[in-house]
Every structure is written in structure tokens, then in C-alpha cells.
N, C-alpha and C positions, 0 to 999 in steps of 0.2 A: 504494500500500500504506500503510496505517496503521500507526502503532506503539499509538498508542491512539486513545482516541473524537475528540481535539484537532486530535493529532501526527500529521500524513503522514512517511513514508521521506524524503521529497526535500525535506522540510523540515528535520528535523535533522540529514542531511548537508548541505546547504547555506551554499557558504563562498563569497562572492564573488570572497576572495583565491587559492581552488582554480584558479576558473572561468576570472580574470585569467592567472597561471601555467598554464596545463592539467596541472594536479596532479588525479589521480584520488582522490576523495575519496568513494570507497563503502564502506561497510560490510561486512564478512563476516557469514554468519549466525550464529554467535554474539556480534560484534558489537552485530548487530539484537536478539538475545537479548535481550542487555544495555540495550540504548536501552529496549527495551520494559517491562523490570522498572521503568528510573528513569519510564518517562513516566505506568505503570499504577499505580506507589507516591509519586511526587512531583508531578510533573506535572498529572496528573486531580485527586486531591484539593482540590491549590490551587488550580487554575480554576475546581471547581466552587465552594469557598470563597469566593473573591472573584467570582466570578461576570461575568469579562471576560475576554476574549481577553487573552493571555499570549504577548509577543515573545521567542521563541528567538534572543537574539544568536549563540549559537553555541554547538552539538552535538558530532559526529561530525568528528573531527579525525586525515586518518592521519597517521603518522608524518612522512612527507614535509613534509605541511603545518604540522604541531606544528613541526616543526624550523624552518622557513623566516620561521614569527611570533615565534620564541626561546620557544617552550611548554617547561613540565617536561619534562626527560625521563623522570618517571613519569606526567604527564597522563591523568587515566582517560579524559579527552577521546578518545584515542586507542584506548579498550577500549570509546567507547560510553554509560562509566558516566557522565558528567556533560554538564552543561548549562552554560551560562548563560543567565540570564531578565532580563528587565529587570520588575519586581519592587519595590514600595515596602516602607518598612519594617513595614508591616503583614502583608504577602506573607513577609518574611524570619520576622517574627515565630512568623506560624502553621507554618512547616516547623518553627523549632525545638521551639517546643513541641506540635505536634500529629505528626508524622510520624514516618518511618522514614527515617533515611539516612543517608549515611556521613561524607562533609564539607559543609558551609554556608557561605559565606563572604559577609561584607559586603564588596562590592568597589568600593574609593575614595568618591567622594561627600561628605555631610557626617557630621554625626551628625542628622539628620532624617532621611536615607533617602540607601542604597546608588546608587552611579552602574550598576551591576547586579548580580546576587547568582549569584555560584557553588554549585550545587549537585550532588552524585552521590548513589546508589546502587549498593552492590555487595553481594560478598559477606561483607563484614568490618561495616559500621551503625557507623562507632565514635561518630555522632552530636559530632565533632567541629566544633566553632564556632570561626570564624576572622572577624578583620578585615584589609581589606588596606589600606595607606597607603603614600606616596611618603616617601622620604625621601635629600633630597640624590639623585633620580633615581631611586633603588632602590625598589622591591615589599618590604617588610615584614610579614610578617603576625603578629599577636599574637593571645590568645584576645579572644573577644568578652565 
């Protein structure tokens, strides 16, 4: 099954660390809903954009699984609504100013380009921009 023209189902649930644990890492159908708004409104865009295949680090997160890598415990990862890509800063760039969607994050890396870029869609767009850094161990994130 497809989420869009890119994205297979079994690709954005696909977590090694699920696979490793036998954590059930499936989607509900409005889950899937959700995967397919972010892959139809962020996803396609930017592939066709840059016009290359586009690595899903990681999709579709259930709760189980979010718990066990220490994820938010608000993670839209877990509703469906976010990705992460691995993505250069030209990739980060055109989501922010070309798209629709809810958070964006530059995640680690330099300031030349993201080590992968965090991104959802739901139903709030608050088109919020984040950077994420380490600092003395800790995730910090501040506006971009």
C-alpha cells in the first residue's frame, strides 16, 4: 500500500529498533490518514522539488516504541503526523518557505546542513521553525 506516489505503508512504519524488540509498530487507519496528509503535503512536493529519492529515517512511531527510544511524550511521530528525512539545507529551506506544515526542525548537524530534518503535518500548520542542539548532553531547541 502507498501513502503517496514515493511513500509505501511499510516504509514509514519501518523501525529496525521495533523489529529488534518485537514491538508492533502498525498504524491505525486514521493513523494512515495522517501519514498520508504529511506525505501528499510535504513529502511529494519536496521530492519532486529536488528531484531525488528522499530517506525516511523515521515515520510511524507507536507509543510503545516512542517510549523505549525516550521520544516526546507528545511525538506526532506517534499520531502519524511527522517524519524525519534526511534532507540538506536546501531540502529544509524549500519546506519552510514553500509548504504547509506544522513543525520543521533543523536536527543537530552544522550550520551548513541539518544531520536530519524533522518535519509534521496536522491539523493545527502552526508552520513552526525549530533548531535542535546538544548541550552538556541535553536536546535544546530554539527558533531557527
Amino acid at each position: 500500500m502507498n501513502l503517496s506516489a514515493h511513500v509505501t505503508l511499510a516504509e514509514f512504519e519501518n523501525s529496525p529498533t521495533a523489529t529488534t524488540h518485537g514491538i508492533n509498530n502498525k498504524m491505525s487507519s486514521s493513523q494512515i490518514e495522517s501519514a498520508k496528509l504529511l506525505c501528499e503535503n510535504v513529502f511529494e512536493p519536496l521530492r519532486t522539488y529536488l528531484n531525488i529519492p528522499i530517506k525516511i529515517s523515521s515515520g510511524y512511531r507507536s507509543a510503545q516504541l516512542n517510549k523505549m527510544i525516550k521520544g516526546s511524550s507528545t511525538s506526532q511521530h506517534t499520531k502519524g503526523e511527522a517524519m524525519d528525512i534526511k534532507i540538506d539545507a536546501k531540502g529544509f529551506n524549500y519546506i519552510k518557505d514553500n509548504l504547509k506544515f506544522d513543525q520543521l526542525i533543523w536536527e543537530f548537524g552544522n550550520n551548513e546542513n541539518p544531520q536530519w530534518v524533522h518535519v509534521s503535518f496536522g491539523p493545527r500548520n502552526r508552520k513552526q521553525v525549530l533548531k535542535a542542539t546538544k548541550k552538556n548532553g541535553k536536546t535544546i531547541y530554539s527558533n531557527y
